[in-house]
C-alpha positions in Angstrom: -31.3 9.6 13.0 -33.7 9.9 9.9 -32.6 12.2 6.6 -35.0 13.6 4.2 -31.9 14.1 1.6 -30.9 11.8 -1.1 -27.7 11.5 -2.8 -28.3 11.4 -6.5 -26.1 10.1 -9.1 -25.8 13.6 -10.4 -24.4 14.4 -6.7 -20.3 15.1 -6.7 -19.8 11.8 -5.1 -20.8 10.0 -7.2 -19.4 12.2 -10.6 -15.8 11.7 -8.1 -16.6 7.6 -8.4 -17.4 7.8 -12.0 -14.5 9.6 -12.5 -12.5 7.1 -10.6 -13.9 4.4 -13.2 -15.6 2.6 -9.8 -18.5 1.8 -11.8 -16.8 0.0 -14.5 -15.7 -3.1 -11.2 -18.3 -2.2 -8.8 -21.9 -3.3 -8.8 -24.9 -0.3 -8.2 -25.4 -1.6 -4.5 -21.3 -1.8 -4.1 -21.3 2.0 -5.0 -24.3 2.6 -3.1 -22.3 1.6 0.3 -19.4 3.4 -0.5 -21.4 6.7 -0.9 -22.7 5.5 2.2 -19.3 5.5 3.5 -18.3 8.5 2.7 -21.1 10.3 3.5 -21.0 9.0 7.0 -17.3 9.6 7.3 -17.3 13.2 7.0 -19.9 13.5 9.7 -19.2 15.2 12.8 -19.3 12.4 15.4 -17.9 9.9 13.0 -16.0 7.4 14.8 -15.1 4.4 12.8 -17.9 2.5 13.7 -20.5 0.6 11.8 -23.4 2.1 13.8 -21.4 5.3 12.8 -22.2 4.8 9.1 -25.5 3.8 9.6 -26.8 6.5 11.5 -24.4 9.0 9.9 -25.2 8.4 6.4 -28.5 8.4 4.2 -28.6 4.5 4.5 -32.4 3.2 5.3 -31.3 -0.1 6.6 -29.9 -2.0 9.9 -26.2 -2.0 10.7 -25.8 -5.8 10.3 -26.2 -4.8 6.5 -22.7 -3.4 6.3 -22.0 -5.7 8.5 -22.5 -8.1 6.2 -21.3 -6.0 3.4 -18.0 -5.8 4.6 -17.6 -9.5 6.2 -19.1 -10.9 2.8 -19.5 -8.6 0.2 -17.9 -9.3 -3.1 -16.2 -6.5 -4.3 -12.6 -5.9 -5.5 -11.1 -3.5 -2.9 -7.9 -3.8 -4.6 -9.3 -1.8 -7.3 -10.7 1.0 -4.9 -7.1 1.3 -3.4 -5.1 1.5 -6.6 -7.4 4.3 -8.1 -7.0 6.0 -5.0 -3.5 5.5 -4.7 -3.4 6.6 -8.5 -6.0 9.6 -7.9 -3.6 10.9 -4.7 -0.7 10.7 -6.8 -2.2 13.0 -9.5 -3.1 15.4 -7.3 0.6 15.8 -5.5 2.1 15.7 -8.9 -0.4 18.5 -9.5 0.1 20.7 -6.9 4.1 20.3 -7.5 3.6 21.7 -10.9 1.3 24.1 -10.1 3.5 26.0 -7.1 6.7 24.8 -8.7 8.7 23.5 -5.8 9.1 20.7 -4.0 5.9 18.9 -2.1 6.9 17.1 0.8 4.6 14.5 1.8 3.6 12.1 4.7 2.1 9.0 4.4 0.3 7.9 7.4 0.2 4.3 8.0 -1.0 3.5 11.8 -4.2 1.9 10.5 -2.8 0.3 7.6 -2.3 -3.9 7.8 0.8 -4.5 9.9 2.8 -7.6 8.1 5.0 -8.7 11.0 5.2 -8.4 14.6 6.2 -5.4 16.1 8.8 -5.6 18.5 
C-alpha cells in the first residue's frame, strides 16, 4: 500500500516522543521506526505482524528492515518501557485527582515475558 503522507517532526507523535525525552537515548532512525510502529498499530487491520507495519505505516522499505531492526537493532528498550511505565502512571495519578475518587486499574499482562512455566 503506497501513502502520499509524511509524518513530520512537528507531527504529535513525534512532540509525544520528545516529550517522553526518547530523543535524548534513541538515534533519528530508532525514532523513525517507532513512529513507524505506531503509526501502523493504530491501523485498522493491524495485526501484530511485521508485514503489518510495513504496509500499515508510512515506511518506504522492505519488511526484512524491521526485521532486522528488531532482531539487531541497538536501542535501549528498557528506556522506552520505564518512560512509558512513568508516562501511564502520570496520567492515572491525573485522572485520580482530577475526578477525586478512586481509579481502579487493570494491568493486562498476557503478552508480557512469562518468567516460569505455567502449570
Amino acid at each position: 500500500m503506497s501513502h502520499d503522507n509524511r509524518i513530520t517532526e512537528n507531527s504529535a507523535i513525534y512532540q509525544y516522543l520528545f516529550k517522553l525525552n526518547f530523543m535524548l537515548y534513541f538515534t533519528k532512525p530508532v525514532i523513525r521506526h517507532i513512529v513507524e510502529f505506531i503509526i501502523a498499530a493504530v491501523q485498522k487491520g493491524y495485526s501484530g505482524t511485521v508485514t503489518d507495519i510495513v504496509n500499515l505505516s508510512f515506511a518506504h522499505c522492505h519488511r526484512t528492515t524491521f526485521g532486522k531492526f528488531l532482531s539487531q537493532g541497538v536501542w535501549n528498550i528498557e528506556y522506552a518501557w520505564r518512560a512509558i511505565r512513568r508516562e501511564v502512571i502520570r496520567i492515572i495519578y491525573q485522572l485520580s485527582q482530577t475526578h477525586k475518587s478512586p481509579l481502579f486499574v487493570i494491568f493486562d499482562d498476557t503478552i508480557a515475558e512469562k518468567t516460569k512455566l505455567s502449570l
